[in-house]
C-alpha positions as semicolon CSV with decimal commas, in nm:
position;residue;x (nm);y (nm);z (nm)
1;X;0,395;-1,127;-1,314
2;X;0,684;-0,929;-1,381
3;X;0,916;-1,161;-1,138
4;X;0,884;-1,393;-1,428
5;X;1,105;-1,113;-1,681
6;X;1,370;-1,193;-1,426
7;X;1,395;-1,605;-1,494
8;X;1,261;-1,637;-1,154
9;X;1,094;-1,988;-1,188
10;X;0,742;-2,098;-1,026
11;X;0,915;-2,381;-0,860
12;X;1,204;-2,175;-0,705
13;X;0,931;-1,943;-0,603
14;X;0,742;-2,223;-0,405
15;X;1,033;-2,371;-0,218
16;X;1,093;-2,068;-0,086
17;X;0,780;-1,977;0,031
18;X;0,817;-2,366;0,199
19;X;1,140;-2,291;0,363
20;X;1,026;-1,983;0,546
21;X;0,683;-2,122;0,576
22;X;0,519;-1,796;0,411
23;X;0,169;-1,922;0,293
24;X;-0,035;-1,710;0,142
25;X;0,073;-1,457;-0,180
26;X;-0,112;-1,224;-0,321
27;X;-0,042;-1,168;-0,712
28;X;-0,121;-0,843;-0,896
29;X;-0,205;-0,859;-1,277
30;X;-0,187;-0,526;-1,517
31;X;-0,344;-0,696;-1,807
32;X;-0,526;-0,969;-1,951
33;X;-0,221;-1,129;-2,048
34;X;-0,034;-1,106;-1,725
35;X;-0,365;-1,249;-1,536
36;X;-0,441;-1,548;-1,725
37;X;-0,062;-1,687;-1,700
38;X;-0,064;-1,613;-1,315
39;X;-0,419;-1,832;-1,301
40;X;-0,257;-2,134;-1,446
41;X;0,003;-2,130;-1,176
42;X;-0,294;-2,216;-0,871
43;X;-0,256;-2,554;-0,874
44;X;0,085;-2,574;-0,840
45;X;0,091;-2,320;-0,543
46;X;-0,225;-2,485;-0,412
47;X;-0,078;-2,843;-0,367
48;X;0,254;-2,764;-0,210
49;X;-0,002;-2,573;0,019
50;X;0,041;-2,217;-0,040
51;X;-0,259;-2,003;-0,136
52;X;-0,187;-1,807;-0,458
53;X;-0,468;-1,495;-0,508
54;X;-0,548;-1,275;-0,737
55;X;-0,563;-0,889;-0,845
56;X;-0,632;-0,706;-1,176
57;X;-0,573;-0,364;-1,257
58;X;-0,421;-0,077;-1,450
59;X;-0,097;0,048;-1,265
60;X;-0,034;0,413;-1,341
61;X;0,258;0,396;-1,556
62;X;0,031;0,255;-1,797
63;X;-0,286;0,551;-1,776
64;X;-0,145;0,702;-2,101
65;X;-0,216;0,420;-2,333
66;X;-0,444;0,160;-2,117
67;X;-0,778;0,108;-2,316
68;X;-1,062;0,189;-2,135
69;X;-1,224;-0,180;-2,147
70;X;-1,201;-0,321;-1,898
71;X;-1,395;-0,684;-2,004
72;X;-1,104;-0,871;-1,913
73;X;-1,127;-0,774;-1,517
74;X;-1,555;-0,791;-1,550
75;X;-1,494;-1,154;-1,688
76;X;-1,264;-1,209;-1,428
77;X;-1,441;-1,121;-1,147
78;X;-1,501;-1,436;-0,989
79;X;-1,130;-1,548;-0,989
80;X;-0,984;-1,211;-0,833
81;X;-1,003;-1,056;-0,461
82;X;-0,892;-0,707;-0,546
83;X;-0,875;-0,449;-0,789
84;X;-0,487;-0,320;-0,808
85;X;-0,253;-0,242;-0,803
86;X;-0,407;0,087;-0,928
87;X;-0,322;0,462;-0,810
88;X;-0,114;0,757;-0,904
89;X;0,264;0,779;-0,912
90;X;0,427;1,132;-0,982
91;X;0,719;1,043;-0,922
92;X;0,822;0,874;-1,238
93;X;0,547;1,041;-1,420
94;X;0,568;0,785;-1,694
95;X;0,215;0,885;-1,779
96;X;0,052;1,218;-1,786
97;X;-0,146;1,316;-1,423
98;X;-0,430;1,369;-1,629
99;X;-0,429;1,011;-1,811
100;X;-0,323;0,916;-1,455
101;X;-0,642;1,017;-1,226
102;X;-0,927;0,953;-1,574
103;X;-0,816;0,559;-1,504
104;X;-0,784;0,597;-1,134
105;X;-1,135;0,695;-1,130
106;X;-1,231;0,418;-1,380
107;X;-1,082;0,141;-1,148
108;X;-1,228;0,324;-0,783
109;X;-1,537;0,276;-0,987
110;X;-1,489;-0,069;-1,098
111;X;-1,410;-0,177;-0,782
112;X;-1,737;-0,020;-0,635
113;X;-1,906;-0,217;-0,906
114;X;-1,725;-0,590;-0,903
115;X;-1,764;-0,462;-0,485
116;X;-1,378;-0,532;-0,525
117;X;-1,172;-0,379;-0,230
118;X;-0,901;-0,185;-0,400
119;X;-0,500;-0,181;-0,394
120;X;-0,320;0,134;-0,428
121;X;-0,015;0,233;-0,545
122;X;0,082;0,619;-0,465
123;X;0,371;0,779;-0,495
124;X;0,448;1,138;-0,437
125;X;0,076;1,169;-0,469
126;X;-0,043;0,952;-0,182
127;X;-0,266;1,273;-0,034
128;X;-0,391;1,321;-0,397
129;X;-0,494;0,959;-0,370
130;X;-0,695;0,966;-0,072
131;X;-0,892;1,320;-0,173
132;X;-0,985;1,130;-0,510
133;X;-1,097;0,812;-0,326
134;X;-1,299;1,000;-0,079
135;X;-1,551;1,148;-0,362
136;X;-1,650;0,859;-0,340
137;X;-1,725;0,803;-0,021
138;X;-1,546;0,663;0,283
139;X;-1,648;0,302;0,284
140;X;-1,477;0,202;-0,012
141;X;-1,198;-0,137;0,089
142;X;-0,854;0,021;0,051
143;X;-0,517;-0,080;0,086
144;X;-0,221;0,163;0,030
145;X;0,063;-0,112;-0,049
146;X;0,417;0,011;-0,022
147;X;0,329;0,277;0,168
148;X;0,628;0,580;0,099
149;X;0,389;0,897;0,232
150;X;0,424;1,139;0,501
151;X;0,292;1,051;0,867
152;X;-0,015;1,330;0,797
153;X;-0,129;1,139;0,524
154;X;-0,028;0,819;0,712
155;X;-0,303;0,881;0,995
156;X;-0,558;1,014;0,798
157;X;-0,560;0,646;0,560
158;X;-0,566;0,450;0,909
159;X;-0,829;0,721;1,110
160;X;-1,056;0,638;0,766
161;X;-1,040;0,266;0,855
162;X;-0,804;0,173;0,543
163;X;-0,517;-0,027;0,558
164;X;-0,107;0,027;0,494
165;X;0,110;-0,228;0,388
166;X;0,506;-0,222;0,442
167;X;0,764;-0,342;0,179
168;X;1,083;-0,422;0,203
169;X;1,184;-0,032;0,237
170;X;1,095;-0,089;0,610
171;X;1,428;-0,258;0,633
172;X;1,656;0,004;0,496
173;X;1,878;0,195;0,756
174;X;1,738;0,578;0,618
175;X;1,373;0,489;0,642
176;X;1,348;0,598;0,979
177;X;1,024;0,797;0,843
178;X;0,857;0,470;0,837
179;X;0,965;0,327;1,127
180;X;0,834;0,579;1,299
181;X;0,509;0,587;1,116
182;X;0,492;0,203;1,182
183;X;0,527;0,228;1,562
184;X;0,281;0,553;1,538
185;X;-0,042;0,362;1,374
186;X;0,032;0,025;1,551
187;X;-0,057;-0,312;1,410
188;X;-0,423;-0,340;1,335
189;X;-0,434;-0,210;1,060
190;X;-0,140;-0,353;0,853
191;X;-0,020;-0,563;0,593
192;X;0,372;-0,666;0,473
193;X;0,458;-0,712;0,159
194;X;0,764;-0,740;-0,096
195;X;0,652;-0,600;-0,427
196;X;0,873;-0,876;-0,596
197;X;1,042;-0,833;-0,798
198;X;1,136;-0,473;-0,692
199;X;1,287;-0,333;-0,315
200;X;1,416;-0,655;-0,151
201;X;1,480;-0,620;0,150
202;X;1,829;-0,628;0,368
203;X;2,042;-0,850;0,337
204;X;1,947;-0,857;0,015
205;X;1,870;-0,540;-0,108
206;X;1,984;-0,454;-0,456
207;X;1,903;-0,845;-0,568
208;X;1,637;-0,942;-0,745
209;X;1,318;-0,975;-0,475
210;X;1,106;-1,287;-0,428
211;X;0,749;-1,331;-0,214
212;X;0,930;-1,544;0,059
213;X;1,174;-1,238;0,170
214;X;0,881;-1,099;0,329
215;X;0,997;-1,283;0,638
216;X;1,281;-1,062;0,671
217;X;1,035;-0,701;0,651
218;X;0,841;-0,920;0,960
219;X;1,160;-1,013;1,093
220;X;1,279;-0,656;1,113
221;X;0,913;-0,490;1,219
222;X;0,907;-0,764;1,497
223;X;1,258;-0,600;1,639
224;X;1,142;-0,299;1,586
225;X;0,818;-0,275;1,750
226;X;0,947;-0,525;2,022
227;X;0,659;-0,791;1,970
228;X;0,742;-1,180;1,914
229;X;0,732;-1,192;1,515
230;X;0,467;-1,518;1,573
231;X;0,274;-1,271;1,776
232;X;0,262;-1,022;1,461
233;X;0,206;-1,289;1,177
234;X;-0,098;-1,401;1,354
235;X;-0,213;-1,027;1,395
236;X;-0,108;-0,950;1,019
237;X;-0,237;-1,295;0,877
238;X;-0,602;-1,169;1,011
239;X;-0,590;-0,796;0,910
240;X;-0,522;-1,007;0,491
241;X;-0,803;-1,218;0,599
242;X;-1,067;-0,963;0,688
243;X;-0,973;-0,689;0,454
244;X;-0,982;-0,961;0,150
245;X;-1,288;-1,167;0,277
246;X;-1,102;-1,477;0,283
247;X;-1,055;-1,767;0,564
């Protein structure tokens, strides 16, 4: 719940998920703490009609001094759809690549035994993600949200029958990269996203982001890939649906 450390209010939040009629968000925890304040907000998502979910997990930058229990996800289970966000970033390299992949592997495996799909983050070690996930086999439920990686490693996440998802970086004019790994692996297997509060998207990049400015990263992708943006909701709403289990 970081968006709440920028004085971005619940109620702000759900008018303008109302206004652009953006129904469904998808909140990711990074401890106990974070988790249980995000679970008292469902009922005030739920009856302005918005479906508010869940995921739990340790991000990267915390490997280096994350405990390793993990009761408050097990007790959790029930009120979660994901392990995540959860992954590797060298990049900032806030924590050691060792401390990095030991609680990688510790949330892969906790997601194999909650039988949790699982939310990645990678960056600059997106390839190093997918070698680690595939010790453990290729049927594992994976998302790679706010996808930054090469097209190689691109194909190889979509060929295994795992999903990307798209942030507001989509929108900006020097990520031609992406728009040409967006038009490469097509639609089916796809999600959007803003990872509010961070990368909002243009016109507003460089503000504070919120969930509802997702409708500018479909707005753009629509344009971009030439197909009506109702068209690609409906296709996107159903990849969320299947890959989460929900209806």
């Amino acid at each position: 719940m970081l968006i709440k450390e920028r004085d971005i209010s619940p109620d702000l939040i759900i008018t303008e998920l109302k206004e652009k009629s953006v129904l469904t968000v998808l909140n990711m925890s990074g401890n106990d703490k974070e988790l249980q304040h995000a679970l008292t907000l469902n009922e005030s998502f739920e009856s302005n009609g918005i479906k508010l979910f869940h995921a739990a997990g340790i991000h990267p930058h915390e490997a280096e001094k994350a405990s390793d229990d993990y009761t408050w996800i097990r007790n959790s289970s029930s009120k979660i759809l994901a392990i995540g966000e959860v992954g590797l970033d060298f990049h900032y390299d806030f924590s050691p690549e060792k401390d990095q992949e030991k609680v990688f592997r510790s949330m892969i495996e906790l997601s194999i035994e909650l039988e949790k799909p699982i939310i990645i983050h990678g960056r600059s070690a997106e390839k190093r993600a997918v070698d680690i996930i595939k010790e453990y086999g290729n049927d594992l439920n994976v998302l790679f949200h706010c996808y930054t990686g090469d097209m190689e490693t691109a194909l190889e996440i979509i060929e295994t029958g795992w999903l990307i998802s798209f942030s507001g970086i989509l929108t900006f004019k020097k990520s031609t990269d992406f728009h040409e790994i967006l038009k490469t692996i097509g639609i089916s297997k796809i999600l959007f996203e803003t990872d509010s509060p961070f990368l909002a998207p243009v016109p507003f990049r460089g503000k504070v982001n919120t969930p509802a400015k997702v409708f500018h990263v479909y707005d753009f992708a629509s344009k971009l890939l030439e197909i009506d943006i109702n068209d690609l909701a409906k296709t996107v709403s159903d990849n969320f649906d299947k890959f989460f289990g929900v209806k």
